[in-house]
N, C-alpha and C positions, 0 to 999 in steps of 0.2 A: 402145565400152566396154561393159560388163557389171558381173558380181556386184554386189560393194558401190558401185560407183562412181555418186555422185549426178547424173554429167550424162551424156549420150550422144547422138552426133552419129552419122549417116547420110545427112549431105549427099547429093545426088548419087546415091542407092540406088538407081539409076534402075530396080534388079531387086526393089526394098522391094515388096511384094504388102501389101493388107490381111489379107491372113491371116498374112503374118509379124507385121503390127503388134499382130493382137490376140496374138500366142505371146506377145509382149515383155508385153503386160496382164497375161497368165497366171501370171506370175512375180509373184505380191505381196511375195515374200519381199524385193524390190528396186524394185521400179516405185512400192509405194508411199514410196518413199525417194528416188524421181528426182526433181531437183529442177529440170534443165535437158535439152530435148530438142530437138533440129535436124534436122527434116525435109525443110530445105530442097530447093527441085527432085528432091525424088523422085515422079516423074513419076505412078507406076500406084498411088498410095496416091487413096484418095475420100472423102467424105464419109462413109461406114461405115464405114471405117480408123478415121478420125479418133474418131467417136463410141464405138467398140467399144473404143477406149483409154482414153477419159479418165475416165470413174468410178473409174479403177484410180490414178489418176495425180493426185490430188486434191492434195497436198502440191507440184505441180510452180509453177515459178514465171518461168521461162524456156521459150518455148514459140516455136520458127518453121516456120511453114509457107510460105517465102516461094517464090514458084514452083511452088506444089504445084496445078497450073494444073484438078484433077477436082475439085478441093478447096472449098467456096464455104458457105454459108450454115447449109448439114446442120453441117461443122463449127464455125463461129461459134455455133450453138445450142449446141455439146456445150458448146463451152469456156466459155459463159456461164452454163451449169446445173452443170459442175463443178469448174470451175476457179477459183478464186475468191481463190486465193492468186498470182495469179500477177502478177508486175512488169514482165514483159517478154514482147509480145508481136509477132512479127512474120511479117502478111499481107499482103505486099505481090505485087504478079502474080499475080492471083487472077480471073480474069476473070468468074466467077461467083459470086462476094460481092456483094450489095445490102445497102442500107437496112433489110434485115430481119436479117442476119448483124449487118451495123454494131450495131445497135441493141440485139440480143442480147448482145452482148459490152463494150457500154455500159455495159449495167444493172446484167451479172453481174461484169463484174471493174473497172468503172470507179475503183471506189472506192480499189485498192492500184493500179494500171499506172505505173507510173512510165514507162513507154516503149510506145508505140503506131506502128508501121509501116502506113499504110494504101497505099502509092505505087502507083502502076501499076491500081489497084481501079476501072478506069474508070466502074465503075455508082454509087459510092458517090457520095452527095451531099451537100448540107447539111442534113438527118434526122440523118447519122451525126455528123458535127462538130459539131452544136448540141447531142446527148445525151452527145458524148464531153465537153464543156464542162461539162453538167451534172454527169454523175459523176466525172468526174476532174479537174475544174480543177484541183486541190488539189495532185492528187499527182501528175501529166502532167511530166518533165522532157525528153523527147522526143516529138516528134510529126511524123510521116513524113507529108505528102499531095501528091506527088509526081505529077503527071501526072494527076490528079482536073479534068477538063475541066469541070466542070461547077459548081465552085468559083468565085464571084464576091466582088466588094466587101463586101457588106451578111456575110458568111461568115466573114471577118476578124474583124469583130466578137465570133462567138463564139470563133475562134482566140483573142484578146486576154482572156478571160476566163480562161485558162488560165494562173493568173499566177505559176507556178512552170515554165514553160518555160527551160531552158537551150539545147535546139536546136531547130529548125524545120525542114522542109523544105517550098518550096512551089514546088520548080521546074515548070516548064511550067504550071503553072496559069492558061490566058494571059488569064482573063474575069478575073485581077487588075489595077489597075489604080493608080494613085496612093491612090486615096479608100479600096481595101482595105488597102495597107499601114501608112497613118495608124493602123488600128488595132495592129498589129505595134509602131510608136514607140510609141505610149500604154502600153503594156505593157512596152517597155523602161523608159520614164520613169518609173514607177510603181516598177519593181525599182532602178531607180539610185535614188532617194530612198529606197527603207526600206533599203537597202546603206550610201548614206550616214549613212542616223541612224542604222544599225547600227556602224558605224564612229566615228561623233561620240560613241556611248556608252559607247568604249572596244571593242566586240567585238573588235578584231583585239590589243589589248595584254593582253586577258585570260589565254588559253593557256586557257581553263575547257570547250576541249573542241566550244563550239557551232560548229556551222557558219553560215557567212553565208549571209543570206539569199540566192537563184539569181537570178542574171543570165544574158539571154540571151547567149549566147557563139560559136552557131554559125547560118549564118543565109543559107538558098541562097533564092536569088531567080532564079537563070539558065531560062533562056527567058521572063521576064516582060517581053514585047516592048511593052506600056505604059507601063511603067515611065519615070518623068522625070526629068530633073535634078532638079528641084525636089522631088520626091516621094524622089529618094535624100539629096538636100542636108538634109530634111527629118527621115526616119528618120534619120539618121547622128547630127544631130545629138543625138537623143534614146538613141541604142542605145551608148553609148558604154563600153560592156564586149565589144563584140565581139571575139572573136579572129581566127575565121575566117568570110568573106563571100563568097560565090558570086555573080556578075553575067555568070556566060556568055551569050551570046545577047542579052543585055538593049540591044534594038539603037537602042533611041530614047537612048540618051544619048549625050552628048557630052565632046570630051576634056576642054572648060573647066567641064563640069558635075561630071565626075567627081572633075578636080583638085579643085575647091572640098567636096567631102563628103568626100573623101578625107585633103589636107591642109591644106585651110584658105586658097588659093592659086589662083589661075590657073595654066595648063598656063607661061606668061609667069613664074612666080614672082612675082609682084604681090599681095601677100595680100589677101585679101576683105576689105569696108569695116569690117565690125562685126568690135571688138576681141575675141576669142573664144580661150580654149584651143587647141592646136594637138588635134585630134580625133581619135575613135580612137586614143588611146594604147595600146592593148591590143590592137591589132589584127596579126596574124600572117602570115596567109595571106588572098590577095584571088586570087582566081581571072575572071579577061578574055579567057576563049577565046571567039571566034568573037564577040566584044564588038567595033563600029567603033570605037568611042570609045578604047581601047586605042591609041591612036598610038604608035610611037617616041618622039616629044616626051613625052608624057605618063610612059612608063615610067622617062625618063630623071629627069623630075622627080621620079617617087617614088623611084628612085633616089639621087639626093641630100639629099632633103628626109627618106626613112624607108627610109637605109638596110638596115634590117634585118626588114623587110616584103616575104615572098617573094611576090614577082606571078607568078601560072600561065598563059597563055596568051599 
């Protein structure tokens, strides 16, 4: 896209040069009007692409550099010193971002991101999640930490301060463990109670416009090979706006752990002793690739039990 148009995408430019990127700076007539820009995997763009743009591009608010694999901390500084307006940011595959990029972009645009991509940033640690907690708790409705190996239990905790999360990502992060996702429930359980008294005080017969408070709704956990029955039986019980739930890989559980957080039942259909709602009502899509626990018994049970809950793997 060009002239007037507020967003422009170059996926894949894999011929994008930083010197094309500052021509597109050059153009104020337009650039300072861009509002969404898609860099993604254009390979020969750098950290002086990236900087030699963004003073121009102040008003932008939608910003991915996802694969942009030269790309790394030079630009987390631009975008923290100019970008400031921005909701939507994603750096994910970046294998030259640190805790210094993280931090930068913390500071500078914490305050509006409604949407934060960190996956694949192997170097990032909990420096950048305990500052992105700080500035952005508020206003975080996504947050991507995907493959962050270096992500532990006590780290969760600042996840769960971010108490307007709707989606999550924490696949492969495999130093998580039972005792990190407890903080993930606690933060579900928090947003179902001010959802409910948002609800008990009439918000949903009003029509007056407000939105309800965010619940978590999307919520990948696959390859978190710690993970327990107990610790899903656990969360589930408390996350109960989920839609869709990722458990690929998640290889410690089992089929009768599953059935029980799942629908309230043994893989037997024998319902669990404590009298309890059937769970997960709101639940959509469950995804069980390369999951043991996934049996044929088991599918067949969520099959009659929620009919209309598609299982992926």
């Amino acid at each position: 896209g060009g002239g007037d148009s507020p967003r422009l995408s170059l996926r894949w430019a894999a011929a994008l040069t930083d010197d094309a990127l500052r021509g597109i700076g050059s153009r104020p007539e337009w650039s300072r009007t861009l509002l969404s820009l898609d860099l993604a995997y254009c390979d020969a763009i750098t950290d002086a692409g990236v900087c030699s743009i963004a003073e121009g591009i102040r008003g932008l608010e939608a910003l991915t550099l996802a694969g942009c694999r030269r790309c790394g901390d030079g630009a987390a500084a631009a975008i923290g010193l100019h970008l400031h307006r921005l909701r939507a940011l994603n750096m994910e595959l970046l294998p030259g971002l640190t805790d210094a990029g993280g931090q930068a972009v913390a500071r500078g645009c914490g305050g509006r991101l409604e949407e934060l991509l960190l996956g694949g940033c192997s170097k990032i640690t909990s420096v950048t999640t305990a500052l992105v907690a700080d500035h952005g708790g508020t206003t975080l409705r996504r947050l991507g930490l995907g493959g962050l190996r270096d992500l532990c239990d006590p780290d969760c905790e600042d996840i769960g301060r971010c108490g307007n999360l709707e989606w999550l990502e924490l696949r492969a992060c495999g130093r998580i463990s039972d005792n990190g996702i407890r903080f993930v429930g606690m933060l579900a359980a928090r947003q179902a109670k001010a959802r409910a008294q948002w609800e008990a005080a009439g918000g949903v017969a009003t029509g007056d416009g407000v939105s309800p408070p965010p619940t978590l709704t999307h919520l990948d956990l696959g390859g978190l090979t710690r993970l327990s029955d107990v610790g899903l039986e656990k969360l589930l019980v408390r996350a109960v706006h989920l839609q869709t739930l990722d458990l690929r890989g998640c290889s410690r559980l089992s089929p009768d752990g599953l059935a029980r957080a799942i629908l309230g039942m043994g893989v037997d259909g024998v319902p669990t002793t404590v009298a309890v709602e059937p769970p997960l009502h709101e639940l959509r899509r469950l995804t069980l690739a390369a999951c043991p626990a996934a049996t044929p018994e088991l599918k067949a049970r969520i099959d009659i039990v929620r009919p209309a809950l598609q299982v992926v793997g």
